[in-house]
C-alpha positions in Angstrom: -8.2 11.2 10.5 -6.5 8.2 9.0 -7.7 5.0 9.6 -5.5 1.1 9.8 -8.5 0.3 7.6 -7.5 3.0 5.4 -4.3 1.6 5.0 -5.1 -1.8 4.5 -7.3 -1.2 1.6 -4.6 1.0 0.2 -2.0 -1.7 0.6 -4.6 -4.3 -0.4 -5.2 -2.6 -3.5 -1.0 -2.4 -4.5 -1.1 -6.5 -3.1 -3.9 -7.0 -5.7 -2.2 -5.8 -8.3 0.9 -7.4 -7.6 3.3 -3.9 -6.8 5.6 -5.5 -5.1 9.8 -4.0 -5.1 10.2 -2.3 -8.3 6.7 -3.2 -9.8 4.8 0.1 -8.7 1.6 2.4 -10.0 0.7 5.6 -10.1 -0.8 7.7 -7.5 -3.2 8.8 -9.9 -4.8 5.5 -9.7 -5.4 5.9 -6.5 -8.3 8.5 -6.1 -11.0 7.6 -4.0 -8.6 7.5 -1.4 -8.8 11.1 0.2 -5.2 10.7 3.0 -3.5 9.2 0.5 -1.0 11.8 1.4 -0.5 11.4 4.7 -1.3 7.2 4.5 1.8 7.0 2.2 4.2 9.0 4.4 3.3 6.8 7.8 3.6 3.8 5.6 7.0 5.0 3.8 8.1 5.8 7.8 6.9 2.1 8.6 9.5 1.0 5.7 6.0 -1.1 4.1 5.5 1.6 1.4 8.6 2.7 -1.0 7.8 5.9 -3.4 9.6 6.0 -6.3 9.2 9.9 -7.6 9.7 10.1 -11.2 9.9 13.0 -13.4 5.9 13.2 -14.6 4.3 11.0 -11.5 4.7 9.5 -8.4 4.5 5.7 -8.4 4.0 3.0 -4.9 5.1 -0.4 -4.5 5.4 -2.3 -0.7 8.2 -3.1 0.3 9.1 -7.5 -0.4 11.2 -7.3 3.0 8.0 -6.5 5.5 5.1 -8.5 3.1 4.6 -11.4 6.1 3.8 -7.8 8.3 2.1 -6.4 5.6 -0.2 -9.4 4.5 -0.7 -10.1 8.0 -1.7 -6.3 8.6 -4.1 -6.0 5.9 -5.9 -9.4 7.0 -5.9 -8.3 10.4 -7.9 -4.7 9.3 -9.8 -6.3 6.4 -10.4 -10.5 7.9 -13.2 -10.9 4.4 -10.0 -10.9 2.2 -8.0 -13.8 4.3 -5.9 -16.0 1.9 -6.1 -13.9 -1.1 -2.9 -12.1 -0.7 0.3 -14.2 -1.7 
């Protein structure tokens, strides 16, 4: 079962390392999440979560038109982090 904390922290983590539009990184980085699957589709359907799907890996970046939603999303799920998303 996939969790809105789930999300957050994967959003937080692509926030944190600034993959915003066309910055993205690999799914491979993205491990010890165990939905990621099924988190990145709900998010992609949300329009928060754009997958670019290149020839040897899959990469994720958020989307720059939703990051008000999307900081305010994560903060909401995950309120020790307040104020360090830009």
């Amino acid at each position: 079962m996939l969790t809105d904390l789930e999300k957050a922290q994967i959003m937080f983590k692509l926030a944190r390392k600034n993959n915003w539009g066309h910055r993205y990184d690999r799914t491979e980085h993205f491990k010890r999440f165990e939905n990621l699957n099924e988190a990145t589709k709900e998010l992609s359907k949300l329009g928060w979560l754009i997958i670019y799907k290149k020839q040897n890996f899959i990469g994720l970046a958020l989307n720059t038109e939703h990051k008000k939603t999307i900081v305010e999303f994560i903060e909401k799920n995950m309120p020790y982090i307040k104020g360090a998303i830009k």
